[in-house]
C-alpha positions in Angstrom: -29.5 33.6 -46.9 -28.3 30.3 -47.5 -27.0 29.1 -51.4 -28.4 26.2 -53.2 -26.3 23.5 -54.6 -27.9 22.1 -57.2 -26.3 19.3 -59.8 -27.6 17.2 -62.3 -30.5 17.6 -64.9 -28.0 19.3 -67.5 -26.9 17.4 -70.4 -23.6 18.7 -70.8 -22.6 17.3 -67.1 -23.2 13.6 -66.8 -20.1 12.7 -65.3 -19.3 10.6 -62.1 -16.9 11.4 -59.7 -15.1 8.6 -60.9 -15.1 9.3 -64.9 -14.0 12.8 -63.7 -10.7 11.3 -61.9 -10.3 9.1 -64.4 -10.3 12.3 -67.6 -7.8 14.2 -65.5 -5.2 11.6 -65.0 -5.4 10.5 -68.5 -5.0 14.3 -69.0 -2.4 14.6 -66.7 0.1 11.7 -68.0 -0.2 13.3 -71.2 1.2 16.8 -69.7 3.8 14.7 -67.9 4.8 13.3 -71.4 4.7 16.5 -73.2 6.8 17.8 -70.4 9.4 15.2 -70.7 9.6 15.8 -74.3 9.7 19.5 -73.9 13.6 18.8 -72.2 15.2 15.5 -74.0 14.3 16.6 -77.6 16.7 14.9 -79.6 16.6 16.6 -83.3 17.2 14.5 -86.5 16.5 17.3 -89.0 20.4 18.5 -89.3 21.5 21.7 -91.7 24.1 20.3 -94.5 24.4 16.9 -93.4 26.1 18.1 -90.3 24.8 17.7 -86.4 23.9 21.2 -86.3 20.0 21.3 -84.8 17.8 23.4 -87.0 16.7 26.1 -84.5 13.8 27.0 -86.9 12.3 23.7 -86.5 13.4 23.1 -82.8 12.1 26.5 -82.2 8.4 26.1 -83.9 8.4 22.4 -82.7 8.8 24.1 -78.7 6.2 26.7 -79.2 3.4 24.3 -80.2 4.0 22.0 -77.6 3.8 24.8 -75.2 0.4 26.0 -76.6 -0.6 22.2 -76.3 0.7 21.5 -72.7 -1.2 25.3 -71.9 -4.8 24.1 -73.3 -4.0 20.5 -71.5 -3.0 22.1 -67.9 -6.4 24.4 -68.6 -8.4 21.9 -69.0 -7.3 19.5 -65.9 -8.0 22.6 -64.3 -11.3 22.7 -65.5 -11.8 19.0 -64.6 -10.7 20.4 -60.8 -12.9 23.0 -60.7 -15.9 20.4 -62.0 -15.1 18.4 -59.3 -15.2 20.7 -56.5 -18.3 22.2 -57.7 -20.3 18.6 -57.5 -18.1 16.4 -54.6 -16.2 18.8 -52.6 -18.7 18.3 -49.7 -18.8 14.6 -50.0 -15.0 14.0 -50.3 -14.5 16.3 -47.3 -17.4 15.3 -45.2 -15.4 11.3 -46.2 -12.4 12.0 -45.1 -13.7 14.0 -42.0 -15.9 10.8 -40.9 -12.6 8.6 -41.5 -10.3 10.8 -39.4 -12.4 11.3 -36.8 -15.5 8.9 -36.6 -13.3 5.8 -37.1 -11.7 6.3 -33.6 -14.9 6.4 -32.1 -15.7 3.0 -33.6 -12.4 1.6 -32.4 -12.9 2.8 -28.8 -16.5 2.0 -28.1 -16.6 -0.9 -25.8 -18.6 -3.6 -27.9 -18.4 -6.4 -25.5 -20.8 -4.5 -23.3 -23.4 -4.1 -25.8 -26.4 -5.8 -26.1 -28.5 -4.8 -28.5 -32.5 -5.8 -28.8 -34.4 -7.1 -31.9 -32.6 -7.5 -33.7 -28.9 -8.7 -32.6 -26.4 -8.3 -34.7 -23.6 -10.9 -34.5 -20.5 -8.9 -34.3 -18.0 -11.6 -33.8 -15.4 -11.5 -36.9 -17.3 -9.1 -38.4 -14.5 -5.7 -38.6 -17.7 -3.8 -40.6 -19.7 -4.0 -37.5 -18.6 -1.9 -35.3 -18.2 0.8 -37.8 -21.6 1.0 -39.0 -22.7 1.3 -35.1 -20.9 3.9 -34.9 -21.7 5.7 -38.2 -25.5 5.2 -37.0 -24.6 6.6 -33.3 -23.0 9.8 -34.5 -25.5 10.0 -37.5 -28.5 10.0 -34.9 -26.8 11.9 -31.6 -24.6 14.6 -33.6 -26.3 18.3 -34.1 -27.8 18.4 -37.2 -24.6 18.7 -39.8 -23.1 17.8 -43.1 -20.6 15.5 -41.2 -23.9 13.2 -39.4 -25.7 13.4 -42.3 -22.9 11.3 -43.9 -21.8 9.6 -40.7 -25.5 8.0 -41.7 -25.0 7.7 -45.2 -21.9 5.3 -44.7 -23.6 3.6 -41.6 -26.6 3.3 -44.4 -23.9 1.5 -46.9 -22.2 -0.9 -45.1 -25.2 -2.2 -43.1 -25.6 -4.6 -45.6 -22.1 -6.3 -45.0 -22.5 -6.4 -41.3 -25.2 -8.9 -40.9 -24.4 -12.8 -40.8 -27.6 -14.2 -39.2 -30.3 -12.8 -37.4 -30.7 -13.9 -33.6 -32.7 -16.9 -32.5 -35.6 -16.8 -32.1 -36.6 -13.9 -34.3 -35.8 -15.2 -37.7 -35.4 -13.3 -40.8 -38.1 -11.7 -42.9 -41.0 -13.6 -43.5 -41.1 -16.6 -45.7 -37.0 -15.6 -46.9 -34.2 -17.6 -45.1 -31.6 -14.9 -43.4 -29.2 -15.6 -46.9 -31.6 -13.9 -49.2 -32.6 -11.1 -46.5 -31.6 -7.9 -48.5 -30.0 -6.1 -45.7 -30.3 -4.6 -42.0 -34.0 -2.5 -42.8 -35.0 -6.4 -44.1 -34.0 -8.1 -41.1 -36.0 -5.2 -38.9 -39.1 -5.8 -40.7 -38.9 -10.2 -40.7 -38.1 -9.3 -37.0 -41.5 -6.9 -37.1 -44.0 -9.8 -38.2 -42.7 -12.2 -35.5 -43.5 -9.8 -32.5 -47.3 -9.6 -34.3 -46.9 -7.0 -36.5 -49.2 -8.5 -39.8 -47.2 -9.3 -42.6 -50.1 -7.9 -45.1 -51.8 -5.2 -43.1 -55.6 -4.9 -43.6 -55.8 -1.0 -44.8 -58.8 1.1 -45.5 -58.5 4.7 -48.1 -61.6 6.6 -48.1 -62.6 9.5 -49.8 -63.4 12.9 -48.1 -63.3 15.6 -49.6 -63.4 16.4 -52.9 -63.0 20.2 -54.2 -62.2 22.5 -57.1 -58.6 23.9 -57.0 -56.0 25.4 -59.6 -53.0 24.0 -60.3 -49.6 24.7 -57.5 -47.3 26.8 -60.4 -44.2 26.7 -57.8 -41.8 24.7 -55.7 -43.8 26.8 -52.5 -47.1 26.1 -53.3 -46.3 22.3 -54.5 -44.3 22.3 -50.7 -47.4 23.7 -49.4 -49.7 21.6 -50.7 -47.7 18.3 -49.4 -47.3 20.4 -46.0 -51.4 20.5 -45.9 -51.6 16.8 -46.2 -50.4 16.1 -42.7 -52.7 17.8 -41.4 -56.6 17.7 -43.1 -56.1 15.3 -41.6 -53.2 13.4 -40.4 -53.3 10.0 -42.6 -53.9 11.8 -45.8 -52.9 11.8 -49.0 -54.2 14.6 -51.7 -54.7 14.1 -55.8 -55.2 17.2 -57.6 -56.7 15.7 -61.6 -56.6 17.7 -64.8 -58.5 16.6 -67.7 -56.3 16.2 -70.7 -57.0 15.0 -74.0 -56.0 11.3 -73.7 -56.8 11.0 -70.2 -55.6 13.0 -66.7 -52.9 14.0 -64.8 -52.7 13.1 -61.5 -50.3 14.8 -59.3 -50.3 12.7 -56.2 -49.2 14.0 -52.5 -47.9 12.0 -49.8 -47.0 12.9 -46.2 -44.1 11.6 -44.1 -44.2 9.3 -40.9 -46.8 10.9 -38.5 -46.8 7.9 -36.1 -43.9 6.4 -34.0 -46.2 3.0 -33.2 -45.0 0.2 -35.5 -48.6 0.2 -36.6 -51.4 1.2 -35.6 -54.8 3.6 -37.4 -52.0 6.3 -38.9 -50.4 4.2 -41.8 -48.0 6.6 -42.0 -46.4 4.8 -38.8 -42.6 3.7 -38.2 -43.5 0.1 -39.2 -44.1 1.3 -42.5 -40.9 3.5 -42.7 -39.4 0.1 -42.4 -41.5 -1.8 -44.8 -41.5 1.1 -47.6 -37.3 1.0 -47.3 -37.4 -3.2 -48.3 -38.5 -5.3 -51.2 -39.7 -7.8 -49.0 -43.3 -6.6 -48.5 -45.9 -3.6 -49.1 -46.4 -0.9 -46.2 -49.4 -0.4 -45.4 -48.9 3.3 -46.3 -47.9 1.8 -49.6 -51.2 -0.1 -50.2 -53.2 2.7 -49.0 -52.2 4.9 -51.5 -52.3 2.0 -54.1 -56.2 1.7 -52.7 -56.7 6.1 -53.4 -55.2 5.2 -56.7 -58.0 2.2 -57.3 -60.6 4.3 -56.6 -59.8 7.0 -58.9 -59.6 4.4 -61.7 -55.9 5.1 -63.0 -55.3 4.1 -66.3 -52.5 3.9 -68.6 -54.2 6.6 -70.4 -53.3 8.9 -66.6 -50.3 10.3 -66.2 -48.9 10.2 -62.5 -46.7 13.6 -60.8 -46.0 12.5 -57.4 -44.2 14.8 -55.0 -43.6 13.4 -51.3 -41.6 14.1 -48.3 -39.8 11.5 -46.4 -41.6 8.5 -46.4 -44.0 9.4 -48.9 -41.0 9.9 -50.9 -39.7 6.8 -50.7 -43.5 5.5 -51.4 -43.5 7.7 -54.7 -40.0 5.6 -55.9 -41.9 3.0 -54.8 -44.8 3.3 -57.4 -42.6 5.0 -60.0 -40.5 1.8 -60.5 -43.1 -0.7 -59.6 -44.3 -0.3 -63.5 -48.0 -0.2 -62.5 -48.6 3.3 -63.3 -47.7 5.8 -66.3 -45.5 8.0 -63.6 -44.1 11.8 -65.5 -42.1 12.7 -62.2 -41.0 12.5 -59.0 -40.4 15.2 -56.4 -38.6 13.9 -53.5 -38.3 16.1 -50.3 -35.8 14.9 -47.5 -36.3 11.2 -48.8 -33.6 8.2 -49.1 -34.4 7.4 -52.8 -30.8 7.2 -53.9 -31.0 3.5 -54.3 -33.8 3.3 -56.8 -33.3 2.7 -60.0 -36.0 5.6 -61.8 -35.9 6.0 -65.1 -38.2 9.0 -65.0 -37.5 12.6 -64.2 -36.6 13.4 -60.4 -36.2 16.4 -58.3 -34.3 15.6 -55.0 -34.4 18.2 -52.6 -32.3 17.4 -49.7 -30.9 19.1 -46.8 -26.9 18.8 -46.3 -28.0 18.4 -42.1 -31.1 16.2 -42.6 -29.7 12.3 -41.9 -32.9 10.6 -43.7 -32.0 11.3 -47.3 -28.6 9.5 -46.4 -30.5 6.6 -45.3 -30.0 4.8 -48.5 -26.5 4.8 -48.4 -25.5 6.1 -51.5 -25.4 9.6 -53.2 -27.8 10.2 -56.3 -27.1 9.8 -59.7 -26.0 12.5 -61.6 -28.2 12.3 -65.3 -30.0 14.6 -67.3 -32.8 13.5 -65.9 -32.3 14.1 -62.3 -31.4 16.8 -60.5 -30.6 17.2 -56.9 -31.5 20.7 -54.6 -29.3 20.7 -51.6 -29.5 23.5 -48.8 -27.8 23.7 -44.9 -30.7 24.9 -43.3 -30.4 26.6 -39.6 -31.4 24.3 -37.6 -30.7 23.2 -33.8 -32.3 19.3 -34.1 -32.6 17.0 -36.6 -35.9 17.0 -36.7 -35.9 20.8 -38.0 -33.9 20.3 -40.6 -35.9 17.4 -41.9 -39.3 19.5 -41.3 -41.5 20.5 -44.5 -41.3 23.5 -42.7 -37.7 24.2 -43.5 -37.9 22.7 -46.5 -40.3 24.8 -47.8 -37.9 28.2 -47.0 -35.8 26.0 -49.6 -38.6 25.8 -52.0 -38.4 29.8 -52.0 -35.1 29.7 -53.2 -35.7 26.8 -55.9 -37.9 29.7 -57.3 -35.4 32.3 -57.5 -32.9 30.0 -59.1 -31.8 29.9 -62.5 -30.3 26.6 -62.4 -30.4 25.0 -66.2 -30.1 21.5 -64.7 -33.4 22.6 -62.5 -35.3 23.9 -65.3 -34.8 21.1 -67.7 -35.6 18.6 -65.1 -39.4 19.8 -64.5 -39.9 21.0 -67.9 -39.9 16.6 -69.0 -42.3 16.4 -66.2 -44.6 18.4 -68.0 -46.5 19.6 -64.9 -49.9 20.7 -65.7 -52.0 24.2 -65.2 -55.4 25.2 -65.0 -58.4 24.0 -63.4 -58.4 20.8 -61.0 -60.8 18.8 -59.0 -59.0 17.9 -55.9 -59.7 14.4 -54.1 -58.2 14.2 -50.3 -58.4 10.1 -48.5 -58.7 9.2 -45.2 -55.9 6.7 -45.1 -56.7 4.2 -42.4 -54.6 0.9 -41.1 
């Protein structure tokens, strides 16, 4: 059975990787001192005015700085062992994709490439081929640790590559290529000018509505989210508790069902583009917004959204837009590393799945957010990004004991009870 590595969400770690290396060579250079004075004591005190040391002193003065070098050397051990526990992955999985994917980037034959909408000008640009790279292993490598941050850097210098975007294609709509964001951005202008609409015409409808009690566990909250893609496809599901002031509204959203750009299914690939950039709303995105209008939130409704994939990165979405009172967020296998949530998070991610390395950064390590990861068995990427898989992870979430875990959803103050269940048709 595979172990969960779970960081963040604790109070007493809220360190960076770089705070960490920081600490242990300050610690360090003050064992290296110590050391140093350990050997070229030179001893004032002297025993009747003659230059005779005074072992008593010399003696005491030796054994203290040996009990202080001991607790120092302990605790830059401690500082190691902190370090391994949260990074090891990443720092190997780094040097790995230097070593080896670097090469590959140096000895793919760019000249030859043409690439379609949208071309990337590669001339004097050393980033370039790089990132292409990153993205090729990211996408063609079996599922791993190593593609999933083969992506993750491709993700990060994307950014950096871009100079101008290809006549006659332009950049995003109504921004000039300077102010377009990154490469996602430049997809998305590129979108609009081969007809996709720049603000799609979107339809939510409600369906069903039912009387339910509230999902207690990591499985049944997985399950529920899992039910959405299918009752039907293009549906979202909001489970509201009375409460006092108001509700709580625990909102889920699918992933991408649909590889059109757009299209009925809102949950489509043009979408997965638009929900990644600040540029516009996806229609997914303003579907939801629509479900959300015809419940009536208030600011006296509390929001507890939980998506997978891209109805992850729609959750962020809401959750720092301001328009809604959001509790939480519970991310499955979605690139939200980027966003900047002051709310409580639970980022469950797969070590093999490449989408949550889309944003091309790792997440934040607060006491507010916690990260799940799991390595799956899985033969394609697509398993290991599946809520099927993800769910086996939910099991163990269960089982764990994680502090970081527990204090994370106990802010999110989920609710229990009774629940009347609303399910919307989502419709581009």
């Amino acid at each position: 059975m595979n172990e969960l590595v779970i960081y963040g969400g604790n109070p007493k770690i809220v360190a960076t990787r770089d705070e960490i290396a920081r600490c242990s060579e300050w610690v360090g250079q003050a064992i290296n001192h110590l050391q140093r004075a350990k050997t070229e004591m030179i001893w004032q005190e002297t025993v009747f005015g003659f230059e005779i040391p005074n072992l008593v002193f010399f003696i005491n003065r030796r054994i203290k700085l040996d009990e202080i070098v001991s607790r120092l050397e302990a605790l830059q051990y401690k500082l190691y062992l902190a370090n391994e526990s949260y990074f090891s992955n990443e720092i190997q999985m780094a040097h790995q994709i230097e070593n080896q994917y670097l090469s590959v980037a140096k000895k793919f034959p760019w000249e030859l490439m043409s690439l379609p909408i949208p071309r990337l000008r590669y001339a004097g640009n050393l980033f370039a081929p790089m990132t292409a790279a990153m993205a090729i292993v990211g996408l063609t490598a079996p599922p791993s640790a190593a593609a999933t941050n083969a992506m993750r850097s491709a993700a990060s210098l994307a950014p950096i590559t871009l100079s101008a975007p290809s006549w006659p294609f332009g950049s995003a709509f109504d921004q000039s290529p300077q102010k377009v964001p990154d490469l996602l951005a430049q997809l998305q202008g590129n979108l609009f000018f081969l007809g996709i609409r720049s603000l799609p015409v979107t339809e939510s409808k409600l369906i069903a509505t039912n009387q339910t009690l509230s999902a207690n566990t990591f499985i049944e909250k997985l399950s529920r989210l899992q039910q959405s893609y299918f009752n039907p496809s293009s549906a979202i599901r909001i489970d509201s508790f009375k409460t006092k002031t108001g509700r709580d509204l625990v909102v889920y959203i699918p992933g991408t069902q649909s590889s059109k750009l757009a299209g009925e299914n809102v949950f489509n690939v043009g979408s997965n583009i638009s929900v990644m950039t600040s540029t516009e709303l996806a229609a997914s995105e303003l579907a939801v917004r629509q479900s959300l209008e015809k419940l009536k939130v208030s600011d006296s409704d509390r929001l507890l959204l939980i998506g997978h994939s891209q109805g992850g990165i729609i959750a962020s979405n809401l959750a720092v837009s301001g328009d809604y009172k959001t509790a939480g967020l519970i991310s499955v296998g979605a690139p939200i590393a980027h966003q900047n949530l002051d709310i409580p998070v639970v980022s469950i991610e797969h070590a093999n799945d490449i989408v949550p390395a889309l944003s091309g950064q790792t997440n934040p390590i607060s006491k507010t957010w916690v990260t799940v990861q799991n390595t799956p068995e899985a033969e394609t990427i697509v398993d290991a990004h599946s809520m099927k898989s993800y769910i086996e992870t939910a099991k163990l979430m269960d089982e764990s004991a994680d502090e970081g875990l527990k204090n994370v959803i106990e802010q999110m103050k989920f609710p229990t009870g009774n629940a009347t269940s609303y399910q919307f048709k989502l419709k581009g």
